[in-house]
C-alpha positions as CSV (number, residue, x, y, z in Angstrom):
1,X,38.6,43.7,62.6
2,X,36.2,46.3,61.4
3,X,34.6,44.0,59.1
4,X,33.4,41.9,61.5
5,X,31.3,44.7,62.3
6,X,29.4,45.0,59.6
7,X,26.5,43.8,58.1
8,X,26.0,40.5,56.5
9,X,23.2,39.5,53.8
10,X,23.3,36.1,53.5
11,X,23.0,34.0,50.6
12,X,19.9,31.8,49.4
13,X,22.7,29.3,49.2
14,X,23.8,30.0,52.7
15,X,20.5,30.3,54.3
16,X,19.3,27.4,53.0
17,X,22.4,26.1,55.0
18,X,21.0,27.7,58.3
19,X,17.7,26.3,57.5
20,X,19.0,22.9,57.2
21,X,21.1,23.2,60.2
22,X,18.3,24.4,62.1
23,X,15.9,21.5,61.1
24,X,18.5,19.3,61.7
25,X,19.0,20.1,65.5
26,X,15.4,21.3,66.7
27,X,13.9,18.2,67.5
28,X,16.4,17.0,70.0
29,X,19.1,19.5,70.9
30,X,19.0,22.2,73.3
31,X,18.8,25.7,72.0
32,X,20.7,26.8,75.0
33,X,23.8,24.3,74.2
34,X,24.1,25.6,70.3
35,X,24.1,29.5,71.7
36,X,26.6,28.9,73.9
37,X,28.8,27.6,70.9
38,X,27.9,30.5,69.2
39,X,29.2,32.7,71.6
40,X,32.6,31.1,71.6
41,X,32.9,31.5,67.9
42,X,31.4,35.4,68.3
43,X,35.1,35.6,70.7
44,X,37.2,33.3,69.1
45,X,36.1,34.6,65.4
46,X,37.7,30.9,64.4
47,X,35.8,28.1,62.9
48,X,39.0,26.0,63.4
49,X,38.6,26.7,66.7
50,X,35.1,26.3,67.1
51,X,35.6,22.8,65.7
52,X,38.1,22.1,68.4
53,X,36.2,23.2,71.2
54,X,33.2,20.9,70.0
55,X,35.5,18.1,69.6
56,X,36.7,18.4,73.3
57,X,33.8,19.3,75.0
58,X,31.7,16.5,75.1
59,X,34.2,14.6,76.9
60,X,35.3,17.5,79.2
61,X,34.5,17.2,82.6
62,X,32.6,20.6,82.2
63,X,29.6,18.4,80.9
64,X,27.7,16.8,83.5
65,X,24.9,14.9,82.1
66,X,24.6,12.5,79.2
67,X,21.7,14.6,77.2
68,X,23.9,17.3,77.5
69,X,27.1,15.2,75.7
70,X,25.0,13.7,72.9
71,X,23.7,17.6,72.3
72,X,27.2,18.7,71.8
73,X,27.7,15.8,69.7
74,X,24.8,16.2,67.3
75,X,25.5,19.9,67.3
76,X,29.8,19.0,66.4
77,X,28.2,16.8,63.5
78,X,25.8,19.3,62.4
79,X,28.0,22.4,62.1
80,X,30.9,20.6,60.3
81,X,28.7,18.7,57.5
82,X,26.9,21.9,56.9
83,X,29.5,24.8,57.2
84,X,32.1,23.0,55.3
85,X,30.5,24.6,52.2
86,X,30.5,28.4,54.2
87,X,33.6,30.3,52.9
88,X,35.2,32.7,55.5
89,X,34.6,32.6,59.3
90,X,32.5,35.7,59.6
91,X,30.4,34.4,57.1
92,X,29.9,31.0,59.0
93,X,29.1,32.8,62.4
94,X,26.3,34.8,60.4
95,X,25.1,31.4,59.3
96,X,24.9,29.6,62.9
97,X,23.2,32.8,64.0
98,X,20.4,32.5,61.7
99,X,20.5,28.4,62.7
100,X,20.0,29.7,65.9
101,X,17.1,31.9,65.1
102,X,15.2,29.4,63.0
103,X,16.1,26.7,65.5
104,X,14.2,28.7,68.1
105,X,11.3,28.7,65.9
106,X,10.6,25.3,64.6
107,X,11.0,24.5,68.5
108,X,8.2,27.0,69.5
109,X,6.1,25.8,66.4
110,X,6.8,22.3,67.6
111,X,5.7,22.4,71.2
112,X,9.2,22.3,72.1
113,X,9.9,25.6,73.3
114,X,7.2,28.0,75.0
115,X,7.2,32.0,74.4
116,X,5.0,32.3,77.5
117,X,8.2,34.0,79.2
118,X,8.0,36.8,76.8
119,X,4.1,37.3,76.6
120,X,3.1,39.8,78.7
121,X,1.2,39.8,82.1
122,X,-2.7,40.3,82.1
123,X,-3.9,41.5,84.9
């Protein structure tokens, strides 16, 4: 489990898999919906269990709204045509990380998502 700890450099192969993850989700999926995936595969360390909790989630009763189901359902699609190619699980995680992080950008770029939380106060 020490591995997991260290390091990873990814790819120009794989982070041109985060880039087209990212792209893919950013106009119409909720930032906050794909972290909270990622945090369940940072626990579980499992795609094959990532891949079965966005299989049952979007008809769990945890899911309240219909935006929120068709998120989890473009984000199931997403991460399982893009990270088929990913070998290992660590590997993957380090790759839906970086879709996170580029996610978040293309949304700010966008219009999508505001920084204005982050700026600081003038007084």
């Amino acid at each position: 489990m020490e591995e997991w700890k260290e390091p990873i450099v990814l790819t120009r192969q794989e982070f041109a898999v985060a880039d087209a993850l990212a792209r893919e989700l950013a106009p119409d999926v909720d930032r906050n919906e794909l972290g909270k995936v990622i945090s369940y595969f940072q626990r579980t360390r499992s795609r094959e269990k990532l891949f079965d909790l966005l299989d049952r989630l979007p008809r769990s009763g945890y899911v309240r709204s219909k935006r929120t189901r068709d998120y989890l359902r473009r984000i199931a699609e997403a991460c399982r045509r893009h990270l088929r190619g990913v070998e290992g699980d660590r590997r993957a995680l380090a790759v839906l990380g970086w879709s996170f992080r580029l996610m978040t950008r293309y949304q700010t770029e966008t219009g999508k998502r505001y920084a204005r939380g982050r700026q600081k106060q003038r007084r």
